[in-house]
N, C-alpha and C positions, 0 to 999 in steps of 0.2 A: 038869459036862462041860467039858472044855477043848476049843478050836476055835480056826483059824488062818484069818482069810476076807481075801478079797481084793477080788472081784467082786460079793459078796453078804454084804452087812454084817449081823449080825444087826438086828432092831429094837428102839426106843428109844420106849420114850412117858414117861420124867421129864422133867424140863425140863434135868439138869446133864446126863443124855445124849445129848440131842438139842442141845443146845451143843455137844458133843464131835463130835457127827459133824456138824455143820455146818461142822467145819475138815478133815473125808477129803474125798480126789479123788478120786476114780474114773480106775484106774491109776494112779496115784500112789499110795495109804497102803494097808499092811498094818496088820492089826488082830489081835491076841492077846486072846482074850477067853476065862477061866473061870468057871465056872458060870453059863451061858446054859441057859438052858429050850429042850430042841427040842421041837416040836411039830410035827404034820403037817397043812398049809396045805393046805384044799380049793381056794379057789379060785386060787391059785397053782398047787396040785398038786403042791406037792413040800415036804419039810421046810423050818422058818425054825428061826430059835433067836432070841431074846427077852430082852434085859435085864431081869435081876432084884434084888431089894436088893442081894442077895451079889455080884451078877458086879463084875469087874474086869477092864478092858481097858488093855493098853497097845499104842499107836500106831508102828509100823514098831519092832519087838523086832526087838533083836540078838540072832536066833538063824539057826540054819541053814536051817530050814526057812521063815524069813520071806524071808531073801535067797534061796532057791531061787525062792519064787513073784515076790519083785520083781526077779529078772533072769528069768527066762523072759516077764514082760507088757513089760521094756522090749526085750527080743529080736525078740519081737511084734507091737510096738507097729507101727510101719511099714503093714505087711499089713491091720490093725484099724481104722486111722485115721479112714477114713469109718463109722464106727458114728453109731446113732441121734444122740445129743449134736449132734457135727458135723452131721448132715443136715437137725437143727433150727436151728443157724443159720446155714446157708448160704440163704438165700428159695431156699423153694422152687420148680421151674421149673414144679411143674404149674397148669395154670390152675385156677383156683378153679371156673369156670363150669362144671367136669365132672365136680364134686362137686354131686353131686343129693339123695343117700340121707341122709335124715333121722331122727336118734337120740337116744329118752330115752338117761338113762345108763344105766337098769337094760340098755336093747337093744343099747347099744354094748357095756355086759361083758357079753353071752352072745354077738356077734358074734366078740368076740375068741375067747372058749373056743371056737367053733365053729370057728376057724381055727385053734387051738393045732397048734404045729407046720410052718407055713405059714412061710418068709420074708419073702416081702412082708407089706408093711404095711396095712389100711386106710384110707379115709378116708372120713368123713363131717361133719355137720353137727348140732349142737345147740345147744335153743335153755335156755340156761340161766343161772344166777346164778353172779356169781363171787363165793364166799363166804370165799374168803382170801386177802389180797395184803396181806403184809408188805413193803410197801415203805418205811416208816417207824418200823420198829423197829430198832435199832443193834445187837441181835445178831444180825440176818437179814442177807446180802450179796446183794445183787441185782445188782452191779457187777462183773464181773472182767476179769483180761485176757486176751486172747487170743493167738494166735500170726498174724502180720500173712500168714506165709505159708501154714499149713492150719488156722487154722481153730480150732483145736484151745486148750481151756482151759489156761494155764501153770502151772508149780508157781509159787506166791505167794513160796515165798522163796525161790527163786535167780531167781524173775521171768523162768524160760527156757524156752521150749519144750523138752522132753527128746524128743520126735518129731523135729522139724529138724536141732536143734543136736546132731550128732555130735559136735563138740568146741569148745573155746570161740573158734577163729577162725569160726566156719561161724554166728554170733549172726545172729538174727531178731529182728526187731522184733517189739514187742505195741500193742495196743490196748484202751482198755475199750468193755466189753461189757455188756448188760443179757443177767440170767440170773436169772427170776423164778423161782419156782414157787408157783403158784396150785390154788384148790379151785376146785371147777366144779361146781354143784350144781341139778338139778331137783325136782320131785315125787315122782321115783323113786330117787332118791341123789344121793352125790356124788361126783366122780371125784377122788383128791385128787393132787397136786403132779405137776400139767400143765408143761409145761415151755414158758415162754414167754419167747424169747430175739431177739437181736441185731435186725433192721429190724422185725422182728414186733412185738417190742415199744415199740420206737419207736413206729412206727403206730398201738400200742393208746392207748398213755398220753398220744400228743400232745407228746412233748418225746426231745430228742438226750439222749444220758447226758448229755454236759456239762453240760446245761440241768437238768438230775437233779439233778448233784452239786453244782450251784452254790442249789437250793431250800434253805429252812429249814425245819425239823421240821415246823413249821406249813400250809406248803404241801405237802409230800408229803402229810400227813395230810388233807387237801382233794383232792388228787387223787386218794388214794385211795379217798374215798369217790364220787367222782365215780362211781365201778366197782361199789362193793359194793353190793348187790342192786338191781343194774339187770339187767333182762333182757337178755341180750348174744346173736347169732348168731355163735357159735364155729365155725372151720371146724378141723379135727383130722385129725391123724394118728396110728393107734395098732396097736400090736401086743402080743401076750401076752407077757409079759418076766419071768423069775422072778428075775432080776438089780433091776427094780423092788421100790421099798417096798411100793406096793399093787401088786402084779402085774399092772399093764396099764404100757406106754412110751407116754407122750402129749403129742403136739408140737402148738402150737398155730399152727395158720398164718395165721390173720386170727381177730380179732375185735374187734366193733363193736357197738354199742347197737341191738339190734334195732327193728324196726319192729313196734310194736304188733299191726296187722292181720295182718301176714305170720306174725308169732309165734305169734296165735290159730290163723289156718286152718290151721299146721303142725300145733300142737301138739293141734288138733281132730283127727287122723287121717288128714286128706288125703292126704299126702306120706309117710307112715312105713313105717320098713323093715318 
């Protein structure tokens, strides 16, 4: 089967696929892909299609129908601009203290499907392991830059925001950015590539990017263990998103090394949804 996706990339579990789509944007890169596997995704709830030996994708094709879909998203784009992504790293305004509702992860994905269809978002609390942070491996980019005036991730090689910059006198400055994505894992699962970005994750890690980019392989690799399997109180935001690789959108808005005792009484029943 041949397919032309934009918004919804099919999925990649090789490693030379999963390289390849670590270099698409989101709004930015069309993708040309044949012979993908579809299948029909329950807990997403709607078709995926699936890399397979056979398939071959090529990245923003010169055809008609790729430039139809990458001029109607930058036509778009304006209107869309506050989407999830941006609202993860803009800190968020709500207080944390009124976030109460406390979530294994199995409870947080049936919360979600219970809202399927809803636009607002959830939030709650879990108290869980972070069981992936690539932050010291040089094919993973945790760093990017952003658009100084929305917000918004730039394409890497013209280094421009294509939202702002109408044309090339109207230039924005950028900045870098931390733009992790992380596993989050309980006794009941695990939520996988949380989206942990811009002051958020400063706060988490203890260090400014610059203080990032100036470590050596040897310290990232030290501070990343500082994280992995420590018990953490994650505070989350999430909605059903079939545009997501696992099918839930999840922004991380604090998190910090739980308190032992606090961890127990939650996770003893007390407090849960």
């Amino acid at each position: 089967l041949t397919c032309c996706f934009f918004l919804s990339p099919p999925l990649a579990w090789d490693n030379e696929s999963i390289l390849l789509a670590q270099s698409w944007m989101p709004r930015e890169t069309v993708i040309f892909a044949s012979d993908v596997r579809i299948n029909f995704d329950k807990f997403r709830n709607c078709m995926t299609a699936t890399i397979i030996s056979k398939t071959i994708i090529t990245t923003n094709p010169d055809t008609p129908e790729a430039n139809i879909l990458l001029n109607f998203i930058r036509e778009n784009k304006e209107t869309n601009v506050l989407d999830d992504e941006i609202d993860s790293y803009f800190k968020e305004s709500i207080n944390l203290s009124t976030i109460v509702d406390v979530y294994t992860v199995e409870q947080l994905k049936g919360k979600a499907l219970k809202n399927e269809g809803k636009a607002d978002p959830s939030y709650g609390i879990l108290y869980a392991y972070i069981s992936t942070l690539n932050i010291d491996d040089e094919t993973t980019k945790v760093v990017r830059n952003r658009c100084s005036s929305c917000g918004y991730v730039v394409n890497e090689a013209s280094n421009m925001c294509t939202t702002c910059n109408k044309n090339s006198l109207d230039f924005k400055s950028v900045f870098l950015s931390f733009h992790v994505l992380i596993d989050l894992t309980d006794h009941t699962g695990t939520l996988h590539s949380c989206s942990l970005t811009g002051s958020v994750a400063e706060e988490t890690l203890g260090c400014t990017v610059n203080e990032f980019l100036a470590m050596t392989d040897e310290q990232k690799t030290a501070l990343k263990w500082q994280f992995l399997l420590e018990r953490s109180k994650i505070y989350l935001k999430f909605v059903l998103s079939h545009r997501a690789r696992s099918g839930l959108k999840i922004s991380v808005l604090s998190c910090k090394l739980a308190d032992p005792t606090e961890a127990s009484r939650n996770l003893s029943g007390q407090k849960h949804v």
